[in-house]
Backbone as a ProteinNet text record, in pm:
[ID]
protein_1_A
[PRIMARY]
XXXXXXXXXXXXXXXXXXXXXXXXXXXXXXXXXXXXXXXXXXXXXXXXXXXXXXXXXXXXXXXXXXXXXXXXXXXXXXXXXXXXXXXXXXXXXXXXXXXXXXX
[TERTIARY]
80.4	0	85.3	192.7	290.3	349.6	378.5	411.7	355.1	210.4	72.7	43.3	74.3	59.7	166.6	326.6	420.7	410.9	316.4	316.9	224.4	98.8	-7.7	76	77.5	207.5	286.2	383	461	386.2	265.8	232.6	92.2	81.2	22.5	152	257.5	358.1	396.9	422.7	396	314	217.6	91	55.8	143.7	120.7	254.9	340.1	493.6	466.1	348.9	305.8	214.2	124.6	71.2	138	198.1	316	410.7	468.1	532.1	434.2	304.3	256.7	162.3	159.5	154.9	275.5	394.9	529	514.5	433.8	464.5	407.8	283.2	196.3	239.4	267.1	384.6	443.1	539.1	676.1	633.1	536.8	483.3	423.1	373.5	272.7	419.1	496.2	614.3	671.8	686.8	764.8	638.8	538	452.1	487.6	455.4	513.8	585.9	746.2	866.3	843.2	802.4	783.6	685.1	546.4	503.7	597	634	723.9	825.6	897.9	1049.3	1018.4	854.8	778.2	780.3	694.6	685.5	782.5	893.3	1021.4	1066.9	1088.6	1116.8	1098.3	924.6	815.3	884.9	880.5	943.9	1080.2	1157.5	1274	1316.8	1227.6	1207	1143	1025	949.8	1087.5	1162.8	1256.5	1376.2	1406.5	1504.2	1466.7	1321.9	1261.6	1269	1246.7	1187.1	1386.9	1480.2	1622.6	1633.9	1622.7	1642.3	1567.1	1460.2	1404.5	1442.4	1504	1543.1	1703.7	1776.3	1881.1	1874.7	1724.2	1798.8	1764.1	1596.7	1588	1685.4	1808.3	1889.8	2028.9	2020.2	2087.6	2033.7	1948.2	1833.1	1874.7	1873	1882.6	2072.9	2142.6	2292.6	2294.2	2205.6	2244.3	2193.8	2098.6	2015.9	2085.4	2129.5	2233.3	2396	2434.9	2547.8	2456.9	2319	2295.2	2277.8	2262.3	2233.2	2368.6	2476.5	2591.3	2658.7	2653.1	2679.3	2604.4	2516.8	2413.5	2490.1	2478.3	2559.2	2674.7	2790.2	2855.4	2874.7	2786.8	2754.2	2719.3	2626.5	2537	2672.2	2814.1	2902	3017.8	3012	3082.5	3060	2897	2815.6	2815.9	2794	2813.2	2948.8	3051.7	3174.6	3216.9	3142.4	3174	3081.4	2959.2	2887.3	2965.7	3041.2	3087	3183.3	3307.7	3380	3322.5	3244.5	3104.3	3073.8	3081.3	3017.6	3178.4	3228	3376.8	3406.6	3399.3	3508.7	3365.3	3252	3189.6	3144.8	3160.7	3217.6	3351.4	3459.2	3568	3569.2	3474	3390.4	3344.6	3246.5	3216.5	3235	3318.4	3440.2	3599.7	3596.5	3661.4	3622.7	3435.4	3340.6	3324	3345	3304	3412.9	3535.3	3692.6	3654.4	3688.9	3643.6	3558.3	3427.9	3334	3414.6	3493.8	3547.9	3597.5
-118.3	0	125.6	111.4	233.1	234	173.7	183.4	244.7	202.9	264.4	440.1	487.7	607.1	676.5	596.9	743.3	683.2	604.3	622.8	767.4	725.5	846	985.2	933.7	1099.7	1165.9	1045.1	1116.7	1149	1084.6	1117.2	1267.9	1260.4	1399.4	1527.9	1496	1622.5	1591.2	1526.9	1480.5	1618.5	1564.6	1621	1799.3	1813.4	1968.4	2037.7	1968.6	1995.4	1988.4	1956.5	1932.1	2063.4	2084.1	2203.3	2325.6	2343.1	2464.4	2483.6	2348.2	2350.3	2448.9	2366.4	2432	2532.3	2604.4	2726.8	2831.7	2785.2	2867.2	2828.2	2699.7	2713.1	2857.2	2802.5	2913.4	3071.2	3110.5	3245.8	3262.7	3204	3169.3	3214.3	3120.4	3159.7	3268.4	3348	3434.3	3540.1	3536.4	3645.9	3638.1	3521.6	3546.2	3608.8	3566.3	3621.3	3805.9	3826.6	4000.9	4018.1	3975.4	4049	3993.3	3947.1	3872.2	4056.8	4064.9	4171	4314.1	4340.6	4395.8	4472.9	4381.5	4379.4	4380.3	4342.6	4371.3	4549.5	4594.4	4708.2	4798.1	4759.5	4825.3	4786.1	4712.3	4707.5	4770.3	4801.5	4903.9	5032.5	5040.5	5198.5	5248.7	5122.4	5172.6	5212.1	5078.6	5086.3	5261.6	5309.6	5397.9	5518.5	5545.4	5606.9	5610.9	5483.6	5487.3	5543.8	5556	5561.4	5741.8	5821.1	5936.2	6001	5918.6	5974.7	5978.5	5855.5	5904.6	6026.2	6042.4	6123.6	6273	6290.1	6408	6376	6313.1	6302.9	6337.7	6283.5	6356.8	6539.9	6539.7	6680.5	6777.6	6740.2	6825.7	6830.5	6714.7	6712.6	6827	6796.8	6891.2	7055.8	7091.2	7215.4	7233	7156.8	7170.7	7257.5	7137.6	7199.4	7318.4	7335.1	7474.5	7600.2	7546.5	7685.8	7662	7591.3	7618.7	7695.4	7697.1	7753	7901.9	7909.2	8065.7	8140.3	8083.2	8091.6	8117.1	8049.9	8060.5	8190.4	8214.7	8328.9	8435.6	8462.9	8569.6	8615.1	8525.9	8547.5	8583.9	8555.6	8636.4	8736.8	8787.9	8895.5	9043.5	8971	9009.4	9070.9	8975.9	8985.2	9129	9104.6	9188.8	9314.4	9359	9510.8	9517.9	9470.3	9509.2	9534.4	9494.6	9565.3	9666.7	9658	9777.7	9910.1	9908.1	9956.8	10022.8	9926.3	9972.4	10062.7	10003.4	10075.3	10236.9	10209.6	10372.3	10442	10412.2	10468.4	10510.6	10397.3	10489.3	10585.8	10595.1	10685.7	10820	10803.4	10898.2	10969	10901.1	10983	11008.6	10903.3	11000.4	11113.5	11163.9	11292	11403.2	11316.4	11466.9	11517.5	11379.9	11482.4	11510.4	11466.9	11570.5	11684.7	11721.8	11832	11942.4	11898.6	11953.9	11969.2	11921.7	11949.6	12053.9	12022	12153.7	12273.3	12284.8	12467.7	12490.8
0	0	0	73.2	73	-42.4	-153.9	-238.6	-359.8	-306.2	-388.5	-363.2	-252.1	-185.9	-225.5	-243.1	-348.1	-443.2	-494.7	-628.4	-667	-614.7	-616.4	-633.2	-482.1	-456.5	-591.7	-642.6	-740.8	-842.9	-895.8	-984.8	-1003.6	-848.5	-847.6	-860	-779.3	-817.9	-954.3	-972.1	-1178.6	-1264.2	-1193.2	-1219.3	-1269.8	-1109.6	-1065.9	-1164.2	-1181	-1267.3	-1401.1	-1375.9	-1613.1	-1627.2	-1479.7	-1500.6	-1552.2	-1409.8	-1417.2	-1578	-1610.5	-1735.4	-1848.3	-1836.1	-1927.2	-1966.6	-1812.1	-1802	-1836	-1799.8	-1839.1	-1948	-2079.4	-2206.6	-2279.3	-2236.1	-2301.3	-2227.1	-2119.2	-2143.2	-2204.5	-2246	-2345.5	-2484.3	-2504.9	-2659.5	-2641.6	-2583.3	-2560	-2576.3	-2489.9	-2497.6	-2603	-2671	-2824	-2930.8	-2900.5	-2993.2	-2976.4	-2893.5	-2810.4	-2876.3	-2858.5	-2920.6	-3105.2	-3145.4	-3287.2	-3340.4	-3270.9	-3266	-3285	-3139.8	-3149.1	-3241.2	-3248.9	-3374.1	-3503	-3564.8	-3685.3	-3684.9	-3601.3	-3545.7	-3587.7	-3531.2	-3489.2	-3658.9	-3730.8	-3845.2	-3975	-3896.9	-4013.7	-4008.9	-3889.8	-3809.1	-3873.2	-3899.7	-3917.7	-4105.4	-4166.7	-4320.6	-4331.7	-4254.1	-4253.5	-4285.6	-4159.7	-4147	-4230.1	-4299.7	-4399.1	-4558	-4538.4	-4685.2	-4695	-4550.4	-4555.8	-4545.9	-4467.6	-4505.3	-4642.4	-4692.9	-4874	-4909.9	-4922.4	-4953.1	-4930.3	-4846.1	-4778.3	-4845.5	-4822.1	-4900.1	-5037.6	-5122.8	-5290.3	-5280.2	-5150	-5115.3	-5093.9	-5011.1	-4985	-5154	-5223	-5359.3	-5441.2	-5443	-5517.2	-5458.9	-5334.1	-5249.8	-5295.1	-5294.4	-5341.1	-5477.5	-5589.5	-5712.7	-5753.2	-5669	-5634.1	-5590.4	-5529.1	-5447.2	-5553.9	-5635.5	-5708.3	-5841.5	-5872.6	-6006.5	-5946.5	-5820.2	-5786.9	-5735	-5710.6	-5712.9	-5804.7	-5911	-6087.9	-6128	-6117.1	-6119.9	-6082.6	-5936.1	-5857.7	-5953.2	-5973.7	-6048.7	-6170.7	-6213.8	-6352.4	-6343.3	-6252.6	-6252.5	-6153.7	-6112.8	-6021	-6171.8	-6291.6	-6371	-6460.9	-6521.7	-6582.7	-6489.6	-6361	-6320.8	-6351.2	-6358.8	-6311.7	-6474.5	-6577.7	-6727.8	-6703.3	-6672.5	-6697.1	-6600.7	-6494.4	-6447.8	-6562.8	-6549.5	-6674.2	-6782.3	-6831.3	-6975.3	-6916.9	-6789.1	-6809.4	-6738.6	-6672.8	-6680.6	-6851.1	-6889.9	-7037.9	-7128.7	-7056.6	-7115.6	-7049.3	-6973.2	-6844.7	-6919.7	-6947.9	-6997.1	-7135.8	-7182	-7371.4	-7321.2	-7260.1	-7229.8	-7170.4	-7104.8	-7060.7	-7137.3	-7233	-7366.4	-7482.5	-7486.9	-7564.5	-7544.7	-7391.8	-7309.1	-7349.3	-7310.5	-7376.2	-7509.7	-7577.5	-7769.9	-7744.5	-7693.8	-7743.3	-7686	-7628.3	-7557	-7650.1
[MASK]
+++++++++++++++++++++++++++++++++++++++++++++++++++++++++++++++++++++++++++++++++++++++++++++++++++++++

């Protein structure tokens, strides 16, 4: 009979140890489901973020070649006073030795 009684015995803590197991299973899966969730999440997030850096990357390409055509510009427009300057210097000194002649 005592043999019958830890048998019982072991096989109720058996028992209670298959519970528990598989209560910690179904956590387990339940927590990987979470981080599986998760790290999807975090993946979207990050594709999300890599898509909107490009974007802003050819934006600011775009803002570069932008600011060298208005640069190029400047300079031209830096070149052109500095003849028109000249232009009216030597006509400036046309008319002040038109001015001479006429006396």
């Amino acid at each position: 009979m005592k043999e019958n009684d830890n048998y019982e015995a072991d096989l109720a803590e058996m028992r209670a140890h298959l519970k528990i197991l598989k209560t910690e299973k179904k956590d387990l899966i339940k927590h990987v489901a979470d981080e599986v969730t998760y790290k999807t999440k975090l993946l979207k997030d990050i594709e999300t973020t890599a898509g909107e850096v490009k974007a802003l990357k050819q934006e600011n390409a775009k803002l570069f070649a932008a600011k060298a055509g208005i640069e190029m510009a400047m300079n031209e427009k830096k070149d052109v006073l500095a003849r028109l300057k000249e232009a009216n210097l030597n006509l400036e000194k046309l008319a002040s030795e038109n001015r001479a002649l006429q006396k």
